[in-house]
C-alpha positions as CSV (number, residue, x, y, z in Angstrom):
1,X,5.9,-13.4,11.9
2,X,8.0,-14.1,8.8
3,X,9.2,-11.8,6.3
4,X,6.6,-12.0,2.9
5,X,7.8,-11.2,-0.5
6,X,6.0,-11.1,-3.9
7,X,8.5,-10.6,-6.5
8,X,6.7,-8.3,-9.3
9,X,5.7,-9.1,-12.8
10,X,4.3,-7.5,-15.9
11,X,1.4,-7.2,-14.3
12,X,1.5,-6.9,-10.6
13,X,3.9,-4.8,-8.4
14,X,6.4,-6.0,-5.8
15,X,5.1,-6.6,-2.3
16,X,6.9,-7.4,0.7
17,X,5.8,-7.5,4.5
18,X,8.6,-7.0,6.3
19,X,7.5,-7.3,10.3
20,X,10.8,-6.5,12.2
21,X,11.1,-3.1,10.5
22,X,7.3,-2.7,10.4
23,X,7.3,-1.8,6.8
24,X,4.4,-2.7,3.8
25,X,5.8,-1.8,0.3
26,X,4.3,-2.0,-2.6
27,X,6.7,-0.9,-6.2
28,X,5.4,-1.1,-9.9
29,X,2.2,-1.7,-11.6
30,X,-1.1,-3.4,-10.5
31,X,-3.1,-4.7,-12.7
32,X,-3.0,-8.3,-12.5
33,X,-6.0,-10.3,-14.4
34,X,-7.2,-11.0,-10.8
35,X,-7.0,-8.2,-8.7
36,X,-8.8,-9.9,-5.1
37,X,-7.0,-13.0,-5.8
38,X,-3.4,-11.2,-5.7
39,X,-4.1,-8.5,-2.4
40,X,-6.0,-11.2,-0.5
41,X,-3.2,-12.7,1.3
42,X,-2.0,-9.5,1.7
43,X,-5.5,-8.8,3.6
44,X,-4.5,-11.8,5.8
45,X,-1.0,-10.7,6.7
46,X,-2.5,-7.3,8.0
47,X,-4.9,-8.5,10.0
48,X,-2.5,-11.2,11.6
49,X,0.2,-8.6,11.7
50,X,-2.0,-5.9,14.4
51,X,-2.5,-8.9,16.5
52,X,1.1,-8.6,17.4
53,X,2.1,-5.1,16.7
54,X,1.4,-1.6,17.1
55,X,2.5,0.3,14.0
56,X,3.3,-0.2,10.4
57,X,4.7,2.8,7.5
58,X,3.3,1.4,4.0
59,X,5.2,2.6,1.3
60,X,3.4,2.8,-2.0
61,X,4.8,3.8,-5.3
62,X,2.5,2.3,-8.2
63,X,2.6,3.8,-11.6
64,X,-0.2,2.5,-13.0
65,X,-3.4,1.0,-11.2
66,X,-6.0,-0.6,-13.1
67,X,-9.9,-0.1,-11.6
68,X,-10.0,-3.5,-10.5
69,X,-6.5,-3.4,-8.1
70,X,-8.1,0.2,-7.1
71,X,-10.9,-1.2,-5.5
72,X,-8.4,-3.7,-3.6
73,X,-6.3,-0.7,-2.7
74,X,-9.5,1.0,-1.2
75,X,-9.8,-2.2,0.9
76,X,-6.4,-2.2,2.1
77,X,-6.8,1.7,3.1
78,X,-10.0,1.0,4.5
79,X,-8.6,-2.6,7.0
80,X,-5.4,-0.2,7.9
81,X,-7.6,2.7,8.4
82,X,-9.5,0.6,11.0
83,X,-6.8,-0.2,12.5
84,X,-5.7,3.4,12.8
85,X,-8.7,4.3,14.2
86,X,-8.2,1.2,17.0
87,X,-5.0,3.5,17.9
88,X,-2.3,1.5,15.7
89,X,0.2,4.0,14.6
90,X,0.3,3.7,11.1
91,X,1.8,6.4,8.3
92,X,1.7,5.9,4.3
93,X,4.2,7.3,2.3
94,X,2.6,7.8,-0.9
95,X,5.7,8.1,-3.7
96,X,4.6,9.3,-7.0
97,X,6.4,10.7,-10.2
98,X,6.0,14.6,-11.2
99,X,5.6,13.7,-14.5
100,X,3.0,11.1,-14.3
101,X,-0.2,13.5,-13.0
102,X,-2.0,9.6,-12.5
103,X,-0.3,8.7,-9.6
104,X,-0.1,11.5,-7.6
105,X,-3.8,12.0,-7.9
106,X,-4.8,8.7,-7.4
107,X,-3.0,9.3,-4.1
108,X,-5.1,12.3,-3.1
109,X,-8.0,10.5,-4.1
110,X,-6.6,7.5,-1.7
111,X,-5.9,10.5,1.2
112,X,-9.4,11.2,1.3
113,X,-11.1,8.5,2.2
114,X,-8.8,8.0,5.4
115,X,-7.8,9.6,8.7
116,X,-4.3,7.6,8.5
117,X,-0.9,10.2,8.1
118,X,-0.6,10.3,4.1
119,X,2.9,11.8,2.8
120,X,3.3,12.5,-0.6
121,X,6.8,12.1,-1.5
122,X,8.5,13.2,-5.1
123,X,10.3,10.2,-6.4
124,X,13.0,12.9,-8.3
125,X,12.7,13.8,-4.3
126,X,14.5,10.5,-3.9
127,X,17.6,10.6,-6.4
């Protein structure tokens, strides 16, 4: 399985699949003017990906998610979440900024809805 990169934009966040290292990432904003049509292939990739392998750490910093990408984000939780619950070992690492109160509760909100190992991590945590 091959590496898979979506470079970000003004509207949508950097995305890459990165197989050998077992690692999802997603970086910016999401709110592209279609929301399904941007995560689908990224639907794909996860389901081909647990064919193969047995864990994954998604790391997810977004600092602004429109309702539309939230929805797709609850579908992503809820495939990996599946797949969690099929005994894939899978951890997100939740990265949000102190001083934006939106991302760090959109994350508990995210948390939840699943069973999967959900870290919150400061991104000042980072520097």
């Amino acid at each position: 399985m091959d590496n898979f990169v979506i470079e970000n934009t003004k509207s949508t966040p950097y995305v890459e699949f990165d197989p050998e290292h077992n690692k999802l990432i997603f970086k910016g904003e999401s709110y592209p003017e279609n929301a399904y049509g941007f995560y689908e292939p990224i639907y794909k990739l996860i389901d081909e990906y647990f064919v193969e392998f047995e864990k994954m750490t998604a790391d997810i910093q977004l600092s602004y998610i429109n309702t539309s990408s939230i929805k797709c984000l609850i579908m992503l939780f809820d495939k990996l979440n599946t797949n969690y619950n099929n005994g894939k070992d899978i951890i997100i690492n939740w990265y949000y900024d102190e001083d934006n109160g939106f991302d760090y509760d959109m994350g508990q909100d995210f948390k939840m809805d699943i069973d999967i190992p959900f870290n919150f991590i400061s991104i000042s945590d980072e520097e």
